[in-house]
N, C-alpha and C positions, 0 to 999 in steps of 0.2 A: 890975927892968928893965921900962919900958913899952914902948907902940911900940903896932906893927900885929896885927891877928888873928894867931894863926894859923891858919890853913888848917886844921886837923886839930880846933881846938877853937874853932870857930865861937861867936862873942859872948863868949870869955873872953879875958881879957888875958896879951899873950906874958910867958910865965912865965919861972921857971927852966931851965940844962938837964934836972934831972929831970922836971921838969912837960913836957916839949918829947919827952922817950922814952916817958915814962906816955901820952903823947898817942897817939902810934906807936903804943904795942904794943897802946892799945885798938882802933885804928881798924882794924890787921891781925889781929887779932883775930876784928872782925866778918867781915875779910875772908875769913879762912880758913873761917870759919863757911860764910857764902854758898858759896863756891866750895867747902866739903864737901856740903851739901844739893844743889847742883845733880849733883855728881859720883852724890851716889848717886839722885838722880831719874833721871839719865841711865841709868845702872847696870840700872837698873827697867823701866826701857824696852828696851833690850837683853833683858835677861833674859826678860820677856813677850814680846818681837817674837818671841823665840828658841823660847819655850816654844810658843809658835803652831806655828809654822813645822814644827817636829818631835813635835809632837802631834796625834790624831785630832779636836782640836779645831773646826777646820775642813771635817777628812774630804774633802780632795780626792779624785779615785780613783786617781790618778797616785801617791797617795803610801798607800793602801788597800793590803793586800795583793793581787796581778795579779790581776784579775779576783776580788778576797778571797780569795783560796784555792782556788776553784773547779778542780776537776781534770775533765778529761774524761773520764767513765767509762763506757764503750761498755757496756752488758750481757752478758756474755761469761764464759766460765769461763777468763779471767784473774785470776791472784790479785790481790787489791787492794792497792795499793800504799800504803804508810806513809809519808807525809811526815816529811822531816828536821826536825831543830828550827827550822832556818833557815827555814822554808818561808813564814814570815808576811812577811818579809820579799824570799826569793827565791824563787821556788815553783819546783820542779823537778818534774818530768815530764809537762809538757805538752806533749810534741811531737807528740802525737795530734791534739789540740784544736788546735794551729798549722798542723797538716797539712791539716787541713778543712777550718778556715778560709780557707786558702789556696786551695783548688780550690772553695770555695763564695763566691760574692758574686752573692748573688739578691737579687731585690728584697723579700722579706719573711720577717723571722725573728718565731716567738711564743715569749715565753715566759713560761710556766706554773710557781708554786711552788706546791706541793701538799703538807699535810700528813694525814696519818690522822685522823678524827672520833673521838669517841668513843662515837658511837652505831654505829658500825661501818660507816655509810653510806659509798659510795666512788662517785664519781662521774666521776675522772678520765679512767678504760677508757672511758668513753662520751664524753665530750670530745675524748680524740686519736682514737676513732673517727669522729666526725662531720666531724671535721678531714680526717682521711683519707679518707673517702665523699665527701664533697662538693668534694675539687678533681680535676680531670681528670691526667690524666699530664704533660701537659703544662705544666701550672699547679706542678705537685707537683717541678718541675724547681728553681723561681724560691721553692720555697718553705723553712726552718729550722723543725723545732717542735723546743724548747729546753724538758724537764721539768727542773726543779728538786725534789729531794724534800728535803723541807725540817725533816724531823724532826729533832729533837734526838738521841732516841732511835735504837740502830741497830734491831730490831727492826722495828716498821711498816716503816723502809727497805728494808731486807731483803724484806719481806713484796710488797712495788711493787714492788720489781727483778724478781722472781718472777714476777708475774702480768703486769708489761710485755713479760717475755720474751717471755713466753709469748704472749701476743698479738699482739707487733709486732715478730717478731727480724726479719722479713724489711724493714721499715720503717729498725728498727736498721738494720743491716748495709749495706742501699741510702744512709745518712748522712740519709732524712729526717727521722728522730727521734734525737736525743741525750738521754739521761739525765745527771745533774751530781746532785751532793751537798758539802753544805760540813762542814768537822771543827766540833764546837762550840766549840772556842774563837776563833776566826773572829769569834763573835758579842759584840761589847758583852753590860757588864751588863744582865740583862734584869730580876734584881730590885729593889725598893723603888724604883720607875716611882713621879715623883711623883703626887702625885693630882691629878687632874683632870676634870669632866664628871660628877661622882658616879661615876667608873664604879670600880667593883672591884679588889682588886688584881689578879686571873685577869684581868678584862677588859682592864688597860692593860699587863700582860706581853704577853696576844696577841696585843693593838694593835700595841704597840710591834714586836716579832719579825715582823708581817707587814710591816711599813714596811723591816726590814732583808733579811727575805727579799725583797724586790721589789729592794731595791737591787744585791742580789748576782745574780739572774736575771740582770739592765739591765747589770750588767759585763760579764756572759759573750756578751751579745748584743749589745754597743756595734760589733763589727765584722765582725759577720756580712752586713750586708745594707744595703739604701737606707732602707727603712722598718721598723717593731718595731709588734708587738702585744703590750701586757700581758695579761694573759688568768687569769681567775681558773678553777680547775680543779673546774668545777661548771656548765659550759654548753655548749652545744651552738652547733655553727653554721649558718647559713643557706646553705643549696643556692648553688652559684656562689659563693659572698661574696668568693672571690679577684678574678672578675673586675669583682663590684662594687665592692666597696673602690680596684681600680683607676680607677675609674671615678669616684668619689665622690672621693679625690684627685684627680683630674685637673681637677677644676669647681670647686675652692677658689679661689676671688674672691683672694681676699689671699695672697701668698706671700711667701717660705716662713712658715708657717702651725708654729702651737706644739705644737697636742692637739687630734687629733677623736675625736670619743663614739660609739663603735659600737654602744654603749648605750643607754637614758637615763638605767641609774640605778646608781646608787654606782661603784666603781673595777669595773665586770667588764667589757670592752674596751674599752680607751685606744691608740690609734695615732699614735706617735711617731716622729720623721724620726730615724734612729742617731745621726746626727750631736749629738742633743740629750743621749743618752743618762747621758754621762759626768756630764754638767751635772744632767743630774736626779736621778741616782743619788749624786752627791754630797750633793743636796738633804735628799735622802729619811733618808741616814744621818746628816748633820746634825739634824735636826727628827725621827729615830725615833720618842723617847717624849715629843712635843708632842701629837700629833693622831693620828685613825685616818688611813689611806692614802688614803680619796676625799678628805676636805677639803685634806689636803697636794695633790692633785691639782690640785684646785679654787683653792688659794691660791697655785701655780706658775702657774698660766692669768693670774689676777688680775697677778701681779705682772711676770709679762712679756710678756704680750701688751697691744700697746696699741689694739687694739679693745673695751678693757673688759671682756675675758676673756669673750666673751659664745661657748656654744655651739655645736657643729658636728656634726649628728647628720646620718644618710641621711635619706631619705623612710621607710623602714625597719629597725631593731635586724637585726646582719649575724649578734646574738647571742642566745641567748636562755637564761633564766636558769632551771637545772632541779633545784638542789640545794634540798632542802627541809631538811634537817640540817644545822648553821653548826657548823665547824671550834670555836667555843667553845660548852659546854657549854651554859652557862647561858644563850644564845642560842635554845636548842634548835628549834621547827620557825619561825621568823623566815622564811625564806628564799621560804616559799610566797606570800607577801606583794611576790612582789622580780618577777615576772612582766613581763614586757617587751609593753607596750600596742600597739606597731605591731612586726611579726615577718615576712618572708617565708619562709613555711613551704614556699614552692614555686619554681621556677622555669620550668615550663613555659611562661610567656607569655616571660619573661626569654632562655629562648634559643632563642626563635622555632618551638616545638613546638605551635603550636596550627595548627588544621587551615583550611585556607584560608576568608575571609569577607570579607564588605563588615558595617562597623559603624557605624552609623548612631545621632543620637540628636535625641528633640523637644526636649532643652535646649542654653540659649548654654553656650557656653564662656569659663569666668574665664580660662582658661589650657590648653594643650592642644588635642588633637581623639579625639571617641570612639575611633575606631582606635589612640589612642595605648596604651590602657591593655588593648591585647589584640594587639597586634603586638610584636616582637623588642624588647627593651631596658628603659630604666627607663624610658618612657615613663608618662606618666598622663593624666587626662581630669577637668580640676576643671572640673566645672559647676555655673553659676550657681540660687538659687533652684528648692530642691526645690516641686514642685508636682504633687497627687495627676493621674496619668494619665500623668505626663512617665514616659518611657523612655530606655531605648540598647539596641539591636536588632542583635544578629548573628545575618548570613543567611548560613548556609555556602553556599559555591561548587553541591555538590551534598550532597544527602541523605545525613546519617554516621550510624555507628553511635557516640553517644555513652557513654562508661563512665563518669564520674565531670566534675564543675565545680565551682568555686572561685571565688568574686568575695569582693574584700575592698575596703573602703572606708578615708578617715584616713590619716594621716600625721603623723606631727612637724611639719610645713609648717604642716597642716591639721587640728590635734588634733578640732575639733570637726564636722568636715566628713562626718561618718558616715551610711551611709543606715540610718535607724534605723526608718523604717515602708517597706516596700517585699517584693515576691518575686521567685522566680526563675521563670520560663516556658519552655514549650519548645512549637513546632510542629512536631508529627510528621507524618511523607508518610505519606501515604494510601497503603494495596494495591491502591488500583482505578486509581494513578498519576493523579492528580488533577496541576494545572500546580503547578508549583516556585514555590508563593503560600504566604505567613505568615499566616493569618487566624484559624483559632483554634487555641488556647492555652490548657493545660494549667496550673496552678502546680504545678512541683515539692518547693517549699519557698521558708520563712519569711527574712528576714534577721535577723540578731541578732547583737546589737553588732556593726553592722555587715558581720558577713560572711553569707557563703550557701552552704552545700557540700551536695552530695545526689552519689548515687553510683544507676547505674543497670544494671539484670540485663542482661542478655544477649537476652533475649526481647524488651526495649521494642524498637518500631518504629524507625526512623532519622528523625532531627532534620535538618529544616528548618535551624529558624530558635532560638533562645534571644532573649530577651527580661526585661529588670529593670525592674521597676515602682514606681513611686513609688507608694504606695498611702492618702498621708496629705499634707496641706500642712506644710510642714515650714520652718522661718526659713533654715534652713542651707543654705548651699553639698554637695552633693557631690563629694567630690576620690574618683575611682574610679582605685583605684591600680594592680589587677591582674582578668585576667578568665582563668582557665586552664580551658580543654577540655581531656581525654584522650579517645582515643576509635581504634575500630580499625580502621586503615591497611587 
């Protein structure tokens, strides 16, 4: 039988019935084929979307255990309580921690994960000290510090619950300091971290654990407050720095703003809006054993900020970095090298304790005016073109007795802007009550790198006038950031 194609066997002539079924059963054949490969691609897809979804693969924190597991654990001769097995999933006995939470929504929580050295060095007791010294009562209302002890081990823990007692129940007990600890299974694998960076295997466990301890801090502190500080548990802080850092957010050009560097160098204070928190602490446990924790910082900023991730430091470090023994071994004294170039060690000009004067100076100003950088506030005084002879002259109101001064130069602004040839002067009154005139001038002392401190007995005469002398031709700008008088009322 001839005729027309068939349809099924394109360019062969219409055959028999059996040629006309063989035709069929091949073409469904293929059919079934195709429509089994897509069935199980489909299949595949499902199965991974699914695998996603209910794996820590993505590490939301929403789907982390609450806060990882993190229990609130006051310091206290409370027996410590054992989590259920369930607990990765449902955490039970936190209604300490919900309770606080609750009566606490201040504008700033820090929190600190801190593990034991092995050099025995401990530098934490001096860190939530400095914290506590340096904000006022008032300040210490609006403020969370959040210790995470982050040992694996319980021992060292045990050893910090001890000696935090001991030092801060009253801190405890008032809710400004909370203690937290995590169980270790909590933690991802920490061993055969691929290699990376030639670093060690000791070194990219450590790495690694400290990306996850920061992450579980950043959980427990995601709803404490308006603002977060990470804080590494080995520095001290700057006099006031609560109400600088208020300050210092409050003059960010660009908002809402990603990450500012309280620092300038590696992850040791990072200032985070809470609201970011979740989001980054997802990040962090995503990307653990990638990188150490400042360049994850560093490549957060990069990748969603869109000013080109570029830097947000004070005129000043609100921190400064005092740990000379690094939590890894093989590290060992690294840390003395990590020193923070611009530091306000003081705040006397800062909250307007300097003794009354008119201050005066023979150079232009880039920016400022002399009185800025010796009256109340963050004031500064960047003058134009150091030139030998140039001054800035403070004349007190009336003859003090001066005990100690402080001038510092530079800034992060202004990295090179130092007075690097220059002294410090003073004109002391006369006993025979000569007129209330600056004319001659003693040096006290030398500048170097930039600063000038000299401290004075009890016996010196009473000061006039102080006086800083440019004492060399010099290219540079001076940016005179601070001028702090003590002296007895």
């Amino acid at each position: 039988m001839g005729g027309a194609p068939h349809p099924f066997f394109k360019g062969k002539p219409w055959g028999r019935d059996k040629d006309i079924k063989r035709a069929w059963d091949y073409k469904m054949r293929n059919v079934r084929k195709k429509l089994l490969q897509l069935l199980i691609a489909v299949t595949l897809v499902v199965l991974a979307f699914i695998w996603i979804i209910h794996s820590d693969f993505l590490a939301p924190v929403d789907r982390l255990p609450d806060n990882h597991g993190l229990e609130a654990r006051r310091l206290s001769l409370e027996r410590t309580r054992v989590p259920s097995q369930d607990t990765h999933t449902k955490p039970r006995n936190l209604s300490e921690r919900k309770q606080y939470q609750q009566s606490f929504a201040g504008f700033l929580s820090i929190g600190i994960a801190s593990v034991a050295r092995p050099s025995g060095a401990n530098y934490l007791l001096q860190t939530i000290q400095s914290l506590i010294d340096n904000t006022n009562d008032v300040d210490k209302k609006d403020i969370s510090i959040v210790v995470f002890l982050a040992d694996i081990n319980e021992s060292p823990k045990s050893t910090a619950k001890a000696e935090l007692t001991q030092n801060f129940r009253k801190y405890i007990g008032e809710g400004l300091l909370t203690v937290i600890e995590a169980y270790p299974e909590f933690y991802p694998p920490l061993n055969n971290i691929k290699e990376k960076y030639g670093d060690s295997d000791s070194r990219r466990t450590w790495r690694s654990k400290e990306n996850v301890d920061a992450t579980f801090v950043m959980c427990y502190c995601k709803d404490l407050s308006q603002y977060y500080i990470h804080l590494e548990d080995d520095v001290i802080s700057s006099p006031s720095f609560f109400p600088k850092l208020q300050g210092f957010i409050k003059i960010q050009s660009v908002k809402p703003w990603l990450m500012l560097d309280l620092t300038s160098q590696g992850s040791k204070a990072k200032a985070y809006q809470s609201n970011d928190l979740a989001n980054i602490a997802s990040y962090f446990y995503l990307m653990f054993d990638e990188m150490p924790i400042d360049w994850l910082m560093d490549y957060w900023r990069k990748i969603k900020d869109e000013n080109q991730g570029s830097r947000r430091l004070p005129p000043a470090s609100l921190f400064q970095h005092i740990g000379d023994q690094s939590s890894l071994k093989e590290k060992g004294l690294s840390g003395r090298k990590q020193r923070e170039p611009f530091f306000d060690q003081y705040d006397q000009k800062y909250r307007g304790r300097n003794p009354p004067a008119i201050v005066t100076s023979s150079m232009s100003s880039n920016k400022g005016k002399p009185r800025d950088a010796y009256e109340k506030g963050s004031g500064y005084f960047w003058a134009s073109h150091q030139r030998k002879g140039n001054y800035v002259l403070v004349k007190f109101n009336t003859p003090i007795a001066v005990r100690k001064v402080f001038v510092d130069t530079g800034s992060y602004e202004a990295s090179n802007s130092l007075l690097h040839h220059g002294v410090l002067q003073a004109s002391f009154a006369s006993s025979k009550g000569e007129a209330n005139t600056c004319q001659r001038f003693k040096t006290l002392t030398e500048f170097r790198g930039g600063k000038a401190k000299i401290s004075l007995n009890q016996s010196s005469d009473r000061v006039k006038c102080l006086k800083i002398l440019v004492t060399e031709d010099y290219s540079e700008d001076i940016y005179l950031r601070e001028i702090d008088v003590w002296w007895d009322h």
